[in-house]
N, C-alpha and C positions, 0 to 999 in steps of 0.2 A: 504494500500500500504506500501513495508516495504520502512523505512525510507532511504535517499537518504546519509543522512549524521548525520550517528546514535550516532558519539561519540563528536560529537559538541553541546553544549545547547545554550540554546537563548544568543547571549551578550549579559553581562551586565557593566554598567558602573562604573568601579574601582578607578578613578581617577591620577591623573599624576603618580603619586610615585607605579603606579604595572608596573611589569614586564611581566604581563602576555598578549602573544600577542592576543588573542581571550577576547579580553575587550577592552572598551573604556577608553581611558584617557582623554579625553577632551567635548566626545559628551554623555549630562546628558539633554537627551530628552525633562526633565520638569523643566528643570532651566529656570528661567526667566531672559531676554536681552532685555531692550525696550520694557517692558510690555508684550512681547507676550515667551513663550517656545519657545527653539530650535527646538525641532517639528513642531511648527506651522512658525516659522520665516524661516529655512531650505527647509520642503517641500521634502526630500529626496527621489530619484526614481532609480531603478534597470532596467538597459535595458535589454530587452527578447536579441537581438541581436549578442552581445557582450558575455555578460554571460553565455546564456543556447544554443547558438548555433554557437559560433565560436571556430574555431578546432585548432588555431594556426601556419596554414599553410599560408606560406611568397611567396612570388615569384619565391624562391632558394628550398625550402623546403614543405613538406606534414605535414600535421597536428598532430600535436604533446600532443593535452590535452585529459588527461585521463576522462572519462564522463561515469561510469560502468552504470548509470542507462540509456544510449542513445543506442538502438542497433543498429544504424545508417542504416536505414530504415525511409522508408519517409508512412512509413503506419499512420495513423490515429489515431492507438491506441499508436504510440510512441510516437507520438506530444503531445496527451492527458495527455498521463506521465510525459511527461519533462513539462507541465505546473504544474502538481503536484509537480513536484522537483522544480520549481520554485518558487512557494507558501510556502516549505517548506525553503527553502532558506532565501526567502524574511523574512519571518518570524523571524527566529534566528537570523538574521540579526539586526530587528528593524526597519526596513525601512518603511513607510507608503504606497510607492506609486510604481509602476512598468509601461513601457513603452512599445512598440512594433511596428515592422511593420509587417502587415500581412501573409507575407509572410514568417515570422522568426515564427508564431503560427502555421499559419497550409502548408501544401504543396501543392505544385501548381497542377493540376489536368489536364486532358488530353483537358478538355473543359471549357470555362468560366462557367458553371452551376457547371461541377465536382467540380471546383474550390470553389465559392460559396459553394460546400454543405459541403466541407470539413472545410471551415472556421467556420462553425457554428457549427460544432460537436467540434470543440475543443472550441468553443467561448463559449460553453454549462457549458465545465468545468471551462475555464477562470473564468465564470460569479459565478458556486459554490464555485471554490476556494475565491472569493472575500467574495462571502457573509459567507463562513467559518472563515475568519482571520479577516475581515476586512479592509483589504489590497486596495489600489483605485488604479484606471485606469489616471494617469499625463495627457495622452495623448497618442492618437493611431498617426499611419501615415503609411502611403504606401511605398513598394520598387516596383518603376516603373524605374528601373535602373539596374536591372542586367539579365534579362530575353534578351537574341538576337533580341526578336522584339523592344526592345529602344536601339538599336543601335545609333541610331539617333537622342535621345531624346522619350520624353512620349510628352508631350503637345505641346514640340516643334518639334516634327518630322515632315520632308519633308512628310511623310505618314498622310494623314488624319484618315484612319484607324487604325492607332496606337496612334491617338491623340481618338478617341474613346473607344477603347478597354482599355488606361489609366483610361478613364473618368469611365468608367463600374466599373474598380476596387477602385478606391475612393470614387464614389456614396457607393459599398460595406462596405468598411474599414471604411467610417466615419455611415455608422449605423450601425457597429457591434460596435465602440467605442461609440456612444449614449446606444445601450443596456445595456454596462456597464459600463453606469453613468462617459465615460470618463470629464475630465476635459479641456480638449482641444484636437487639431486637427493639428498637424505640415505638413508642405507641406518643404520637400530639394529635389531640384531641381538637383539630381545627374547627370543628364545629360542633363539638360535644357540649353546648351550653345554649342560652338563649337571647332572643331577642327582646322579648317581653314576658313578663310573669302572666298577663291574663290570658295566653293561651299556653302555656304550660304546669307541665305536672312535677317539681322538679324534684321530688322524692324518688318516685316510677322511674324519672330518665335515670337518675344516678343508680338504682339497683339495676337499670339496665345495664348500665356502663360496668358497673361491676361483674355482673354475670359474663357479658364480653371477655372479662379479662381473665374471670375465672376456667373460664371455655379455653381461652389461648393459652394459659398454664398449662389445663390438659392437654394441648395439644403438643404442646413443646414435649412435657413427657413423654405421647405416643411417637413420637419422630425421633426420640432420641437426642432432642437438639439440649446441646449444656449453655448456649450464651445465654448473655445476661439480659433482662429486659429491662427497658427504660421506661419513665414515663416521662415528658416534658414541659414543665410549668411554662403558661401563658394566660393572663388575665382578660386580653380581650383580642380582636381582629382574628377572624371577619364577627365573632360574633360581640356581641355587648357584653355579653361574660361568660365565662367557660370554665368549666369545672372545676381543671386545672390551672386555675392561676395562680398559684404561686405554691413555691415550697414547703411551705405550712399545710397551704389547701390540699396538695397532694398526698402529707403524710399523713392528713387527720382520714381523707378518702382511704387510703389505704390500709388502716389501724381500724377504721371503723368496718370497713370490711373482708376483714383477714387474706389480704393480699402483702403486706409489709414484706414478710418473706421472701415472696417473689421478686422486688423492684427496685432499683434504685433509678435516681434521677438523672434527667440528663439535664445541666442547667445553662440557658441560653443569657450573655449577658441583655441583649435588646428586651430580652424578654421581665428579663429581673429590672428594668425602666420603668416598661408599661405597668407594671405591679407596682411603681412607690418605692422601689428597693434599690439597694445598690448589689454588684454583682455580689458581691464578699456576703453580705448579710443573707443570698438564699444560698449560696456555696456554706455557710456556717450551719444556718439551719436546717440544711442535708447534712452537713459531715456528722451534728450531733446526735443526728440519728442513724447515726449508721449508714446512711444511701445517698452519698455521696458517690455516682458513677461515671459521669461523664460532662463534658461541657460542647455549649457551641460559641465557637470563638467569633465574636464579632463585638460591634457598637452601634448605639444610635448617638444621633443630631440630638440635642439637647433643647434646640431652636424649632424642632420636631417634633410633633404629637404621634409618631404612627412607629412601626417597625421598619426601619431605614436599613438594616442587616448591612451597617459600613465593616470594614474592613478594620481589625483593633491594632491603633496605632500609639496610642496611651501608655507608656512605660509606668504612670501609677497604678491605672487598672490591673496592665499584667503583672507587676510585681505582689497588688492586694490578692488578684486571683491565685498565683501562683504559692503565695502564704498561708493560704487557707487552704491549696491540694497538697501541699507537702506535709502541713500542720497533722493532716486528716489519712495521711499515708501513700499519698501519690493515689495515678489512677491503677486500675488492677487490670480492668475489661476495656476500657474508656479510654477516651483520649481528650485530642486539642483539634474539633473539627470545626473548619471553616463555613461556617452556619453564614457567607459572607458572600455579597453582588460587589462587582464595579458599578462604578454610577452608570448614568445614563448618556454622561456625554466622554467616559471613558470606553470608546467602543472598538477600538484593534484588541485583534489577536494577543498580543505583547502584554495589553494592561493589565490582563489574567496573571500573568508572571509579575508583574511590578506590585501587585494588591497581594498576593502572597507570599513572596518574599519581604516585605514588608511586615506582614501579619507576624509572621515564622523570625523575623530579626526582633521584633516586639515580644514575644513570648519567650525566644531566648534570653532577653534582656531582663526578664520579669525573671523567670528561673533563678539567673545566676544574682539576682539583687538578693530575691527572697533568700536564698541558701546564703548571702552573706550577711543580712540579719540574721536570720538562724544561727549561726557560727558565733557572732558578734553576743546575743543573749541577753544585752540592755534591754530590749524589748520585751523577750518571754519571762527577764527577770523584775522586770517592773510591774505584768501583768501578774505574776506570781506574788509578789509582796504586799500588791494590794489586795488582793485574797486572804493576807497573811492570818486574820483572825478567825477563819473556819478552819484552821488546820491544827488547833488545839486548843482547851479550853473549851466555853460552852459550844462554841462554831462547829467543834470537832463530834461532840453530844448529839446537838440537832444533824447534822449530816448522817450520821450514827442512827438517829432514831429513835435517841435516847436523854429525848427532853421532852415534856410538856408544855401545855400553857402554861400550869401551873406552878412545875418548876421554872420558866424562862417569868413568869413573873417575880416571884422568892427572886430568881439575880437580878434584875433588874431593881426591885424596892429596895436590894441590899446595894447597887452599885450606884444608883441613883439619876446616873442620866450616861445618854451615848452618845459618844465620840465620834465624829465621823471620819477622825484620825488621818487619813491623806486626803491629798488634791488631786485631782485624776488629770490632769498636767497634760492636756490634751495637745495645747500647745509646744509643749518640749517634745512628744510625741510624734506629732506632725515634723518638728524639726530637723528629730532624730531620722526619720524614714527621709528626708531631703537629703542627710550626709551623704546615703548611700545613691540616691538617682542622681 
């Protein structure tokens, strides 16, 4: 096949001081950070979605990115192709790992079978080009959201029939991602919520959603498939609100209906915006439960009200993100996937290269900041001593279990009033994290 993008060679890593923008200055794959390579610490993924199939058409405007090897045709053998441009991409790139919803590989068919057989004829190649580069599948997942029959929702639709015909296609999607050796199974509930409360049931929808995902458990078991499954916080778009919005809302879902077990999160920075949050505080309130699994690396416009999926170029974001997956254990299944568009008016072939290598010189930079706080210890030891009165004495009791009301009254009438004893020196804080960016 001729090459997609013939006067590009593989990047390679130059170091801070080139100018040259097709190289890395920061991301040196086998340097070692906390024992393990930024390759293996990173985890880096390329989304099919974003990348090899979005046109850069806005609400206002028709699609604007140049793609010569797409003859924009929904035939079988084009799909085929653009997974070869993909491959070849990924490749030059460096990247290890690539993502996808099914429906961004192959085209949708006139019948759930047509459908089906067209997924496997490109999954055929998917599955060569992996075992050609060595390139791995992060994780697959379904778009059960922009088709007119989930108008209404996929699992949560008033239609049973469209809570079916969902299920058909993720029973599919998650064994075409087992055939190739995916590494996990993301479930975003793009339209799993609503638009108004007077025409919904929203008790009904969510046991429905539940049942879905109980159903997909079983099925992961009958397939034999061991990735991990994700689920995706997002607050709203396209819907007004969606089940899964945020961190919190996923774990209370999932603890309420004994799905915990199965899931951990995949957490998108754009997404952790639209919620009110910052990326850190939903990456926390995952790590501390334990499902802390994976991330989508990108940003929004702050000047934006909507999902902008920019490309993260913020050395404080990635240093915060990167402090809270190290803090938490690194990823295990998971990775650093490009959950991330070129704009609209970046539209050559090239600027796909220039927006991830970017991204990837950002998260490098994030890595090796965060591990050098880590190392440094002023900060885990400042957080540590301001905790310092629950680690003995009454603090140590009530964490223990073994206090009352009525005992923490008796200390109290005897000690007479509380100290609030430090300053939380927010400022020196913020200071100290500058030394190091």
């Amino acid at each position: 096949m001729k090459a997609a993008f013939p006067n590009i060679a593989n990047i390679a890593f130059e170091g801070p001081k080139s100018k040259n923008p097709l190289a890395f200055k920061h991301y040196n794959a086998d340097e070692i950070v906390e024992g393990k390579s930024m390759r293996d610490h990173l985890r880096f993924a390329v989304v099919y979605w974003h990348t090899f199939r979005g046109t850069g058409s806005d609400p206002f405007g028709a699609g604007t990115m140049q793609r010569p090897w797409d003859d924009g045709t929904a035939s079988i053998s084009n799909a085929q192709n653009r997974a070869r441009v993909a491959f070849e991409f990924i490749t030059k790139l460096g990247a290890p790992y690539y993502c996808w919803h099914d429906r961004d590989v192959a085209p949708e068919g006139k019948t759930l079978k047509e459908t089906n057989k067209n997924f496997d004829a490109v999954a055929k190649v998917l599955k060569e080009e992996q075992k050609r580069t060595g390139i791995k599948l992060l994780w697959g997942t379904t778009n059960a959201f922009s088709h007119p029959r989930f108008v209404h929702g996929a699992s949560t639709s008033c239609n049973a029939d469209v809570f079916a015909f969902a299920a058909c296609q993720v029973k599919k999607a998650m064994e075409v991602t087992h055939e190739l050796g995916g590494e996990g199974y993301t479930f975003w509930g793009g339209r799993e919520g609503y638009m108004t409360l007077l025409n919904t049931d929203m008790k009904r929808e969510q046991e429905h959603l539940a049942k879905f995902l109980h159903l997909a458990v079983a099925h992961k078991k009958a397939i034999g498939f061991k990735g991990q499954f994700y689920i995706e916080p997002k607050p709203k778009e396209p819907t007004k609100h969606q089940y899964d919005s945020d961190s919190a809302a996923c774990l209370n879902f999932l603890r309420e209906f004994d799905l915990l077990p199965h899931f951990k999160l995949n957490i998108e920075t754009n997404h952790a915006t639209l919620a009110g949050h910052s990326m850190q505080h939903e990456l926390e309130v995952a790590g501390a439960a334990g499902a802390l699994g994976s991330i989508d690396a990108n940003t929004g416009d702050e000047l934006l009200g909507w999902d902008t999926d920019q490309f993260p170029t913020s050395i404080y974001l990635t240093t915060y993100t990167m402090l809270s997956v190290l803090k938490y254990g690194g990823f295990k299944t998971g990775g650093v996937n490009f959950d991330a568009k070129v704009r609209r008016e970046s539209f050559e072939p090239i600027d796909l290269f220039y927006a991830h290598i970017g991204g990837m010189d950002a998260f490098a930079r994030g890595l090796k900041i965060a591990a050098a706080i880590r190392k440094d210890g002023r900060l885990a030891e400042f957080v540590k001593n301001r905790y310092a009165s629950w680690d003995t004495g009454i603090g140590a009791k009530i964490e223990a279990g073994k206090a009352s009301f009525k005992d923490l009254e008796a200390y109290m009438l005897k000690k007479g009033e509380a100290d609030p004893s430090v300053s939380g020196r927010q400022e020196y804080l913020e200071n100290l994290i500058n030394e190091f960016i």
